[in-house]
C-alpha positions in Angstrom: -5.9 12.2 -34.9 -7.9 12.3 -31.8 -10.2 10.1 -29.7 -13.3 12.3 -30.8 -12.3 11.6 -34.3 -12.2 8.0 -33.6 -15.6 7.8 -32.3 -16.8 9.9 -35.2 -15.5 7.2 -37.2 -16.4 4.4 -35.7 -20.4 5.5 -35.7 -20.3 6.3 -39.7 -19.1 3.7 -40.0 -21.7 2.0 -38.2 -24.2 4.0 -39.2 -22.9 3.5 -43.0 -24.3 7.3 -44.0 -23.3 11.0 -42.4 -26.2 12.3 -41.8 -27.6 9.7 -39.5 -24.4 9.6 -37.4 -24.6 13.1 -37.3 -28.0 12.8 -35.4 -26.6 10.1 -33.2 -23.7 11.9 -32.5 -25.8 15.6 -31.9 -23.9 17.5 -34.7 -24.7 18.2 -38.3 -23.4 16.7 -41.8 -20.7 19.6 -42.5 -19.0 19.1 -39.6 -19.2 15.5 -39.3 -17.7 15.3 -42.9 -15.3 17.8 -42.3 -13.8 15.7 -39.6 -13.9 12.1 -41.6 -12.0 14.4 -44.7 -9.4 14.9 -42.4 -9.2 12.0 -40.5 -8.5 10.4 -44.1 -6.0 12.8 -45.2 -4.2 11.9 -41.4 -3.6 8.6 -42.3 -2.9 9.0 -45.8 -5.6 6.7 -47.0 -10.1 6.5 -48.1 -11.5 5.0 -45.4 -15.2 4.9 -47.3 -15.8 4.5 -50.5 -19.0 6.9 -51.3 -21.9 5.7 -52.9 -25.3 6.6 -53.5 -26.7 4.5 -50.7 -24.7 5.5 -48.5 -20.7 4.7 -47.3 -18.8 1.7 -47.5 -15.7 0.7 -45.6 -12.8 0.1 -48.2 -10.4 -2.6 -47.3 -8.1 0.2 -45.7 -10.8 1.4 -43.5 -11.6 -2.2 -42.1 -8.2 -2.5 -41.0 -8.5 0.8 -39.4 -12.1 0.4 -38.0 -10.5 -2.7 -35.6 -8.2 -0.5 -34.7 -9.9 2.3 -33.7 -12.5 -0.2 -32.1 -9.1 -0.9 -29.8 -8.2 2.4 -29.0 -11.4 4.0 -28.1 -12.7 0.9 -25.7 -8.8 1.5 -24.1 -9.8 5.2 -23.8 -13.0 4.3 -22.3 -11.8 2.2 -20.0 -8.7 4.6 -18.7 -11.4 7.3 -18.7 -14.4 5.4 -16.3 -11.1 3.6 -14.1 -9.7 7.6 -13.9 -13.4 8.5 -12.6 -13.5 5.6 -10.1 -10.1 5.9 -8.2 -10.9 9.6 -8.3 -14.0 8.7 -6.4 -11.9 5.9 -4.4 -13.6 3.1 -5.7 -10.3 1.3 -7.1 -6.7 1.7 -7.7 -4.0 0.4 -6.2 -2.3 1.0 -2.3 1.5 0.8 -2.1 1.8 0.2 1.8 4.7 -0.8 4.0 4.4 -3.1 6.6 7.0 -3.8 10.2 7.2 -7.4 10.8 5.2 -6.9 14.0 1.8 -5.7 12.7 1.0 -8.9 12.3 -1.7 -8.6 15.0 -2.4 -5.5 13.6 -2.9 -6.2 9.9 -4.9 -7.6 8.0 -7.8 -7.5 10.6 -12.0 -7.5 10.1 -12.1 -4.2 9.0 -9.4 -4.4 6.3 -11.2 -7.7 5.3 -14.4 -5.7 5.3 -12.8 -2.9 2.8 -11.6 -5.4 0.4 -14.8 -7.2 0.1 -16.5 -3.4 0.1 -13.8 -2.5 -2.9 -12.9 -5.6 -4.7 -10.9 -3.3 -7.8 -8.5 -2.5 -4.8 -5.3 -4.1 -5.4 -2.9 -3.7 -2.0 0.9 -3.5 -2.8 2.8 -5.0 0.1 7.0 -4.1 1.4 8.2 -5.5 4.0 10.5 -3.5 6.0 11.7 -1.8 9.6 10.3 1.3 10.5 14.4 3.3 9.2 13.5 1.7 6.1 9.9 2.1 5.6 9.9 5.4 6.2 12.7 6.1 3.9 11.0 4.8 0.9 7.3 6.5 2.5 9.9 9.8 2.1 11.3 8.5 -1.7 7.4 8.5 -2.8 7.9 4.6 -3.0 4.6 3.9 -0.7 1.5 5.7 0.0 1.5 4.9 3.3 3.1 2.5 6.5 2.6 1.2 8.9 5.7 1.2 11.5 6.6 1.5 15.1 7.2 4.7 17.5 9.5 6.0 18.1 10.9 7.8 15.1 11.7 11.0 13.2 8.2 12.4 12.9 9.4 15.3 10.6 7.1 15.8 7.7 4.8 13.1 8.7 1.4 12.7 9.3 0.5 9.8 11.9 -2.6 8.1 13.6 -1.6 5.4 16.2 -3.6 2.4 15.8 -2.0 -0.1 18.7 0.0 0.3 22.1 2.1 -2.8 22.7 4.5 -3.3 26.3 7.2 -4.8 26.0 7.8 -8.7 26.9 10.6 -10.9 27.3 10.8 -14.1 25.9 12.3 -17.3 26.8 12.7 -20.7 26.5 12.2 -22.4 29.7 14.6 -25.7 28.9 17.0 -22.9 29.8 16.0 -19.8 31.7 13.0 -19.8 34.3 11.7 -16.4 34.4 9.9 -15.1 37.3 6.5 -15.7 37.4 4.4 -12.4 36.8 5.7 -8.9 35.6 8.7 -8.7 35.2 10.6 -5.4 37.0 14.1 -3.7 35.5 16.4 -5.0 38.3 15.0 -8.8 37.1 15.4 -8.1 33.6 19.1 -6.9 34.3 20.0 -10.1 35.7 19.0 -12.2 32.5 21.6 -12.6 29.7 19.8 -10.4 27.5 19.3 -10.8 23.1 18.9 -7.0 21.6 17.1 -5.2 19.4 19.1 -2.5 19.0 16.0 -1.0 17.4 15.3 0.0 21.2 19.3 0.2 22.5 19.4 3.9 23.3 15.6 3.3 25.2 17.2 0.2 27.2 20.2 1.7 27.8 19.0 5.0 29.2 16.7 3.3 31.2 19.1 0.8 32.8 21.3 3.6 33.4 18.6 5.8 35.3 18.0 2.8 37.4 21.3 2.2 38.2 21.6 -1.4 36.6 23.9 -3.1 34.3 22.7 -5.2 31.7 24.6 -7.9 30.2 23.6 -8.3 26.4 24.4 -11.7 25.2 23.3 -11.0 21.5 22.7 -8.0 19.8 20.6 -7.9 16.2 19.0 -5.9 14.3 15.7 -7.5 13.7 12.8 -8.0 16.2 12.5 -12.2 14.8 15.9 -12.7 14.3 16.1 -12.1 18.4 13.1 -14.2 19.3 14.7 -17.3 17.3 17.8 -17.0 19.3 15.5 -16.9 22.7 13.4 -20.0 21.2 17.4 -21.5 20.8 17.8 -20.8 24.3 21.0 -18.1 23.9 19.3 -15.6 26.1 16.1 -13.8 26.6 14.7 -11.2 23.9 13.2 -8.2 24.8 10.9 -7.5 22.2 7.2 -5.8 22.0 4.4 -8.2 22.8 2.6 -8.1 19.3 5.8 -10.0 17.7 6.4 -12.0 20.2 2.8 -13.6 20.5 3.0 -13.8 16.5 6.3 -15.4 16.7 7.4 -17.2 19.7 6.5 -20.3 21.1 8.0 -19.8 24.5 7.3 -18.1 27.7 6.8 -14.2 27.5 6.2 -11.8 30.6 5.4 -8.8 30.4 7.9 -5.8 31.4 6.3 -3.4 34.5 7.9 -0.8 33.0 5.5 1.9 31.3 8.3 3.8 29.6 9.0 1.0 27.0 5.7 0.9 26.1 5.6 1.0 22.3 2.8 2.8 19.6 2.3 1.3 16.6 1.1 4.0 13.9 0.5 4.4 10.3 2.3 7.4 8.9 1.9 9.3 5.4 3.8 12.7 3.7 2.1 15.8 4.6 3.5 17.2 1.5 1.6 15.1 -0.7 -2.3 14.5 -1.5 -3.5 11.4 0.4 -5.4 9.3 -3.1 -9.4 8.9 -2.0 -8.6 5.0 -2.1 -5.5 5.3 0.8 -7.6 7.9 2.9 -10.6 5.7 3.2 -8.3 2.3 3.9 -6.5 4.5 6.4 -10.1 5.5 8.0 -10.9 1.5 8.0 -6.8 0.7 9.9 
């Protein structure tokens, strides 16, 4: 049994005689009847009864003709949705997000592609970069959006924001500086870390011949700025998150080399869907 069986079917039935079917369906009666014979003899039961003005469903082929109804609109419908994500009209994008593209994501021209491609359906996981990239490399996301730097290996990228650095504190308990802030001032602050960025700070600090003090160390980018808005140190973290998450004083670092990129990375090994190349041309 087949789906061009099925649609035989379903227009003799319709159509209540062969040989107008036939017409509709641009064959001729042998054929045609050839393939209703063995449709019947597939499912072990008459589907018409024949008679001379024509065919007549029997009880069995009612039953059958709502079925095959089913399983023809189905195949229709996998068939035109196949043709449209083919074309990048629909489908679905399985995208990974850091917790600092909030500035980044969803913006006017993501709005804009959603409105443009309302049959897109956008599959969110919320990650770190170490992680997001994992899955991006375990074919669990088309696509991420994470933060430099990081094993490029294997990747495709396209940067899509620069963010400096900041520090951010709650003035109840330390006054920054007013302005940029330089190394040796940062140094002197009991600092909360990232330790997404220790080996950056710490090379850094060490070039410059300072010694930090790190109060608190973490391992998220939010989890640091709550403990700066609680006023147990100062956070360094990149400006993005810290506007998006922080209620307290930030300055900026004057300090070019901890300047961050945010990108959105794919596998090279695998064929970018029409859907995710086209929201990637709108990020």
């Amino acid at each position: 049994m087949n789906i061009k069986q099925l649609r035989s079917f379903l227009v003799v039935a319709q159509e209540h005689q062969i040989t107008a079917a036939a017409k509709l369906l641009y064959t001729t009666q042998p054929p045609l009847s050839y393939q209703i014979k063995q449709l019947e003899k597939e499912v072990g039961v008459n589907l018409f009864t024949r008679k001379p003005h024509g065919l007549e469903l029997t009880n069995a082929g009612k039953s059958f003709y709502c079925y095959a109804q089913q399983i023809v609109n189905l195949a229709t419908n996998a068939e035109e949705e196949l043709k449209r994500e083919s074309k990048g009209t629909m489908g679905s994008i399985r995208l990974g997000i850091i917790s600092s593209a909030g500035n980044i994501i969803p913006n006017p021209k993501i709005r804009q592609f959603t409105k443009y491609y309302p049959e897109v359906n956008i599959r969110i996981t919320d990650a770190n970069t170490f992680s997001l990239i994992n899955k991006l490399n375990n074919n669990l996301l088309d696509l991420a959006i994470v933060r430099a730097p990081f094993n490029m290996q294997g990747l495709a990228t396209k940067q899509i924001g620069k963010d400096r650095m900041v520090a951010v504190a709650n003035p109840q308990y330390f006054a920054l500086p007013k302005g940029e802030l330089s190394l040796k001032e940062i140094s002197q602050q009991p600092l909360i870390l990232y330790r997404r960025f220790e080996s950056m700070f710490n090379e850094s600090f060490a070039q410059n011949g300072l010694r930090p003090f790190y109060a608190v160390k973490c391992d998220d980018a939010r989890t640091a700025i709550h403990w700066a808005d609680q006023g147990m140190g100062v956070a360094l973290v990149p400006q993005s998150i810290g506007q998006v998450f922080s209620n307290q004083q930030l300055r900026l670092v004057d300090y070019s080399r901890w300047d961050t990129q945010t990108m959105v990375v794919w596998r090279k090994d695998q064929p970018v869907k029409p859907i995710v190349d086209k929201f990637i041309q709108a990020l």
